[in-house]
C-alpha positions, -999 to +999 in steps of 0.1 A: +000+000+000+014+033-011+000+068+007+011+099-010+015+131+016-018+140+030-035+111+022-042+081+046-067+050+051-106+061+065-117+057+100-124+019+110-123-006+130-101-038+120-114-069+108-086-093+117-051-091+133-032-065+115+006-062+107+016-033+094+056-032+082+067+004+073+089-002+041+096+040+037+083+072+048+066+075+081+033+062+094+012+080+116-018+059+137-042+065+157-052+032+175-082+031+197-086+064+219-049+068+226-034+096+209-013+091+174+018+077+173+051+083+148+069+050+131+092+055+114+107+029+079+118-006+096+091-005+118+065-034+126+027-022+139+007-048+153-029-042+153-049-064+175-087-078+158-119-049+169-097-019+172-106+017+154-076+031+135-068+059+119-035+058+097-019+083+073+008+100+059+011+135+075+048+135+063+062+146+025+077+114+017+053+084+000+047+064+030+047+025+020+034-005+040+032-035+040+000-052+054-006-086+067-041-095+083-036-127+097-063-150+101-077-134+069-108-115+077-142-133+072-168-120+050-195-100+066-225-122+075-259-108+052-287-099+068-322-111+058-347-086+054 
C-alpha cells in the first residue's frame, strides 16, 4: 500500500489481526482512543482484531506499508430482510 502526503486510510475498525511493516516514509496511527503515534521505515505495527484506527501520511515522503491480516478477515454475515 502506497499513501502519498496528505492522504491516509478512512476511519475503521479492524477486521482481523493486523501487521503493518513500514517499508519508507513515516506512518502516523491512531489506535483506539490513545493519541497518534510516529513510526518510522523498519518499523513493525501490530494491530490487534476490533480496534478503530486511523492511519496516514502526514509527512512529505510516500509512505509504503506492507499489510498482513492474519487470520484473513471473514466475510460479513448478510442480513435477511
Amino acid at each position: 500500500m502506497t499513501l502519498p502526503a496528505g492522504q491516509g486510510l478512512p476511519l475503521h475498525r479492524t477486521n482481523s489481526n493486523v501487521y503493518m511493516f513500514v517499508v519508507r516514509g513515516t506512518l502516523t496511527i491512531s489506535l483506539a482512543d490513545n493519541p497518534a503515534q510516529v513510526y518510522e521505515k523498519g518499523t513493525i505495527v501490530n494491530i490487534p482484531n476490533g480496534i478503530e484506527m486511523y492511519a496516514r501520511n502526514e509527512h512529505s515522503e510516500v509512505l509504503e506499508l506492507t499489510v498482513v491480516k492474519a487470520p484473513a478477515p471473514q466475510k460479513p454475515v448478510q442480513m435477511s430482510k
